[in-house]
N, C-alpha and C positions, 0 to 999 in steps of 0.2 A: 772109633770116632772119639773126639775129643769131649770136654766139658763145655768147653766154647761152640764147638759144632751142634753139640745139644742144644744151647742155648738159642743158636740161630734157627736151628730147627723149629724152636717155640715160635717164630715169626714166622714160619713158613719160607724160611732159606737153605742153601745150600751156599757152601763156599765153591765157587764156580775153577775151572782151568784159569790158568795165567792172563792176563792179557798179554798179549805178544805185544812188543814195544814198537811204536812206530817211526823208530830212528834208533841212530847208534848209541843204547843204553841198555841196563838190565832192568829188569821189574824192581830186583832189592839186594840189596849188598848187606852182607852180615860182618861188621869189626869187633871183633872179640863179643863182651855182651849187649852189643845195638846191636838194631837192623832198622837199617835204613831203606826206604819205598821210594821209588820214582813218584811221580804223581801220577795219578792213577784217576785214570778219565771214565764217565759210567756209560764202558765198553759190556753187551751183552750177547752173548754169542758171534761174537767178533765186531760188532756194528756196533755207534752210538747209538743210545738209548734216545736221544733227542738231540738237536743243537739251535743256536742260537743265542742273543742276549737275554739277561732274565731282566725284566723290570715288567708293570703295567700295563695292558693293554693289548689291543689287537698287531699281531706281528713279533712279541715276545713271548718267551718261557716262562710261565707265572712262575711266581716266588714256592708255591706248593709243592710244584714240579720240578725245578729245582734243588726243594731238599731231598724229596724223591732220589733224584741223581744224583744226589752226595752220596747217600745214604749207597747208592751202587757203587759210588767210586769207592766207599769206606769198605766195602764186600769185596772189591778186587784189589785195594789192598791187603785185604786180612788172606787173602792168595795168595798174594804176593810171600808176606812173609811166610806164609804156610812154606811156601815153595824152596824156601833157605834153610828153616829148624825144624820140617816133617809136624810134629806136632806141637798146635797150638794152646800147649795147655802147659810149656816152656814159656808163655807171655809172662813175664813177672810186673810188666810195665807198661804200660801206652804213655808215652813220655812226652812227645809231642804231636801235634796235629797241625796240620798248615792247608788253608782251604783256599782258592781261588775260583772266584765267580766272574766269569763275563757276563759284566752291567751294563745297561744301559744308564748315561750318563747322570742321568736322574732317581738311580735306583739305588740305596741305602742299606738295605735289608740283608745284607752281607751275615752278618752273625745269626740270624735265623735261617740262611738256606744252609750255615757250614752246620748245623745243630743237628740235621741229618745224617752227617758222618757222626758225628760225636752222640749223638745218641745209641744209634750201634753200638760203638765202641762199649758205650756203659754196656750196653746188655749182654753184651756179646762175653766181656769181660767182668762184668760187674764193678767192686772198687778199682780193679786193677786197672779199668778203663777211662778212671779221671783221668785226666791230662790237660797240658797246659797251650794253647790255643791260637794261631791266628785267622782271620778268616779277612779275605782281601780282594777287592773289589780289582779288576783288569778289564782293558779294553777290546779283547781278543784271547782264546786261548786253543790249542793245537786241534786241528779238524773242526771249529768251530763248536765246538763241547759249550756247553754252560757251564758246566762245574769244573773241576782238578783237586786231589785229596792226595795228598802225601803224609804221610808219620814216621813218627821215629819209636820204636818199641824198644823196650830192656828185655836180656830172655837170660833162661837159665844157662849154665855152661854145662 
């Protein structure tokens, strides 16, 4: 087990199986020293964790629960890459982070549910796990997910 799986461990995690892709792509592609992740929806034993828009009120994904499902999206990508470089403790970098939340038109709070992934990350990686950010509000996202978490890691060669 890695240093990084230790780590998850201290949260009471495991890095799950792959998610299987739901169309014509791979979980992550490795170029020289990137790897790149599809975006990765918070798939849990094959099924969404939840769906819907996240905003306020009755009929939405509260914003709490939401970062909840970053925070799972950020867990099946760190499978993902597992799945291209065997061991995760080759991460030299979490280089970028790119988060999409299906909002409800009124809802803002974009950068606190993607903070879910990115907190992971830190802990998962500790400094290696800064990275650079965006977190972006969409009207719809595949199977009706609330979340979507892609990154881009540096690894050793």
């Amino acid at each position: 087990m890695s240093a990084v799986e230790d780590r998850l461990a201290e949260l009471g995690l495991t890095v799950p199986d792959v998610a299987p892709p739901v169309a014509a792509y791979v979980p992550a592609v490795r170029d020289g020293s990137r790897v790149f992740t599809s975006g990765q929806l918070p798939m849990v034993a094959g099924a969404l964790a939840d769906t819907g828009k996240v905003g306020t009120g009755d009929g939405h994904v509260s914003p709490e629960r939401a970062k909840e499902l970053a925070q799972i999206c950020a867990l099946n990508a760190i499978a993902a890459v597992k799945s291209v470089v065997g061991d995760l403790d080759k991460v030299e970098r979490v280089v970028k982070v790119v988060g999409f939340v299906a909002s409800d038109p009124a809802f803002t709070g974009q950068p606190g549910v993607i903070n879910g992934a990115s907190e992971l990350f830190g802990h998962a990686f500790g400094d290696k796990g800064v990275h650079a950010r965006s977190a972006v509000g969409v009207a719809v996202l595949p199977l009706d997910a609330p979340v979507e978490v892609e990154v881009i890691v540096h690894v050793a060669d």
